[in-house]
Each structure stands twice: as structure tokens, then as C-alpha cells.
C-alpha positions as CSV (number, residue, x, y, z in Angstrom):
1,X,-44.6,78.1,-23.4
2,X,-45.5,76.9,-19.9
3,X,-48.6,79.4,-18.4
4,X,-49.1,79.8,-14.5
5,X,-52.4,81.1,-13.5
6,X,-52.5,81.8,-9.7
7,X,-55.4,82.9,-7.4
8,X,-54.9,83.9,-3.9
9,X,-57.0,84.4,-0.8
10,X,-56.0,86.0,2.4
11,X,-57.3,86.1,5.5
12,X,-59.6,82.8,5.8
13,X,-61.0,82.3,9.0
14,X,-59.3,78.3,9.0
15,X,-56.5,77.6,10.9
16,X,-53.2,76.9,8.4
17,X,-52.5,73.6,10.2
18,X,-55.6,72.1,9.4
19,X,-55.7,74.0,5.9
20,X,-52.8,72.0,4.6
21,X,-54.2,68.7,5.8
22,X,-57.0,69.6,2.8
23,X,-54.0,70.9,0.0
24,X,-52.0,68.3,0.6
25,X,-55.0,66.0,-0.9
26,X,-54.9,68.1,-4.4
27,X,-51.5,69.4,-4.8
28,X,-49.8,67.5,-8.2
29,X,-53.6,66.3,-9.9
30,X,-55.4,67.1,-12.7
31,X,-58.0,70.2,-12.0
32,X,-60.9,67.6,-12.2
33,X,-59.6,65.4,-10.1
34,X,-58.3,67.6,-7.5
35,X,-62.1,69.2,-7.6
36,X,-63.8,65.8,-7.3
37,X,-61.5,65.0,-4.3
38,X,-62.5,68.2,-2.7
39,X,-66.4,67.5,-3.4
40,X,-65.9,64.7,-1.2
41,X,-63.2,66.2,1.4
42,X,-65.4,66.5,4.9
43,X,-63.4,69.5,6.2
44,X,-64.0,73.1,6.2
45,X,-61.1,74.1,4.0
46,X,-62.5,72.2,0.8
47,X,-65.1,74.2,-1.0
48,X,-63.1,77.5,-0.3
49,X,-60.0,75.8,-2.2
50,X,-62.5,74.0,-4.6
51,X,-64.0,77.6,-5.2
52,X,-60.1,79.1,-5.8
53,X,-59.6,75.9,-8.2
54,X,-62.9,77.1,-10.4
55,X,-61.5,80.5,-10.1
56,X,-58.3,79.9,-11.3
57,X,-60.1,77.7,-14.5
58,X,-62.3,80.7,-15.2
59,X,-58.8,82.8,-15.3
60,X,-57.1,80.6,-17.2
61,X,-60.2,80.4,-20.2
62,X,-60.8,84.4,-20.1
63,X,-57.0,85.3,-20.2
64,X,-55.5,82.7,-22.6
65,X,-56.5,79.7,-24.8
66,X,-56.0,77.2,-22.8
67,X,-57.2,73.6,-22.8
68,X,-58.7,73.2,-19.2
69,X,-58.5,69.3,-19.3
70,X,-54.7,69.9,-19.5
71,X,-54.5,72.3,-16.3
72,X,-52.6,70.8,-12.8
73,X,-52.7,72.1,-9.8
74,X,-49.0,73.0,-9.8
75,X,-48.4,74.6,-6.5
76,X,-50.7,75.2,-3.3
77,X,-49.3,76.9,-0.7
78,X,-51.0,77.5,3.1
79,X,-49.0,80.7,5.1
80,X,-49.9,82.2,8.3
81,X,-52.1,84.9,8.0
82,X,-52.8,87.6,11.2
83,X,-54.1,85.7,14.5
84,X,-57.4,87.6,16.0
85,X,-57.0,87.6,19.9
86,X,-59.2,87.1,22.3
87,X,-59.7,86.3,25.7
88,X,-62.4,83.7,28.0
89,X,-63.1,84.1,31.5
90,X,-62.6,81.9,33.7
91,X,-63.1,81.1,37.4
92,X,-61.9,83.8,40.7
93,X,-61.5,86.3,37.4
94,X,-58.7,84.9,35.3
95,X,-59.0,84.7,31.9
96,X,-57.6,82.6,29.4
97,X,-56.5,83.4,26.1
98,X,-58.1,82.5,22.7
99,X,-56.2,82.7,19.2
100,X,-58.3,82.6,16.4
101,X,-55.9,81.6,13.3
102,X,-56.5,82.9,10.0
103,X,-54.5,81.7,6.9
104,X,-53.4,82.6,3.1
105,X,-54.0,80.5,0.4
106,X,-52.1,80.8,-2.9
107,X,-53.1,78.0,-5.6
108,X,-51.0,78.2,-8.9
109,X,-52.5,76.3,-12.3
110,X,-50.2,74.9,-15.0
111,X,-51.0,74.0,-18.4
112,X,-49.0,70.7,-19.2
């Protein structure tokens, strides 16, 4: 029997464009590797999906009896979450538009 263990996180203040530049380093690797990649990933994205990938290892030990060293990250997936609008003034009162891009992230462990 193949067990899934998923954690998600919604609304993260990280735009999903350069979210998925970070998932796309982890996605199909061994939990340890994927959290030693993300220890030394220089972008905003990596301890909050490094913190989901601990999460999802503490699920997996408290729920079933799994061997962690056997765990894969099996399917990451970045979505759009709600865009937070605002606006900037600018010169002879215009104003230009801001969207500030949020982003859900869904990170699914298998046991191989």
C-alpha cells in the first residue's frame, strides 16, 4: 500500500511565478535531499516549503509507521492564490497600479 501525506498552505505572500522556480528544485527527491537543497536555495520561497516538507515528515510519523528515509516528495504544486490591490501615486495625480501576488502551495509525500 502506497501512503500520500499532503500539507497545504494558502495564501503566501510570494508571487507563484517565482514560487515554482524554488519547487521545481525538490519535486521527484528524497525528503533529505530535497530539505538540504532548500537550506541552501537563496530565495524567499525555500524555508516556507522546507518548513511544509518537515511538516508533512511529522504527519507522516504521528499518523502511520512509516520509514521517513523512504519518503519522496511526490508532487508539489504552486496555484494562484487572491491578488491584494493596490495603487502608487504618481506625478500630475495619476496613479499606477500595484498587484501584490499571493500563492497556494500543496506538497504531497510518498512512501516508496
Amino acid at each position: 500500500m502506497v501512503a500520500d501525506f499532503k500539507v497545504f498552505l494558502k495564501g503566501v505572500r510570494i508571487s507563484p511565478r517565482k514560487a515554482r522556480l524554488v519547487v521545481d528544485l525538490v519535486r521527484g527527491k528524497q525528503v533529505q535531499e530535497a530539505l538540504d537543497v532548500l537550506k541552501l536555495t537563496q530565495k524567499r520561497t525555500a524555508p516556507v516549503l522546507a518548513k511544509m516538507i518537515s511538516s508533512g515528515i511529522a504527519n507522516a510519523r504521528n499518523t502511520a509507521t512509516v520509514d521517513v528515509d523512504n519518503l519522496v516528495v511526490a508532487e508539489v504544486m504552486v496555484d494562484e492564490g487572491p491578488t491584494i490591490k493596490r495603487f502608487l501615486p504618481r506625478a500630475q495625480g495619476r496613479a499606477t497600479p500595484i498587484r501584490k501576488r499571493t500563492s497556494h502551495i500543496s506538497v504531497k509525500l510518498r512512501e516508496i
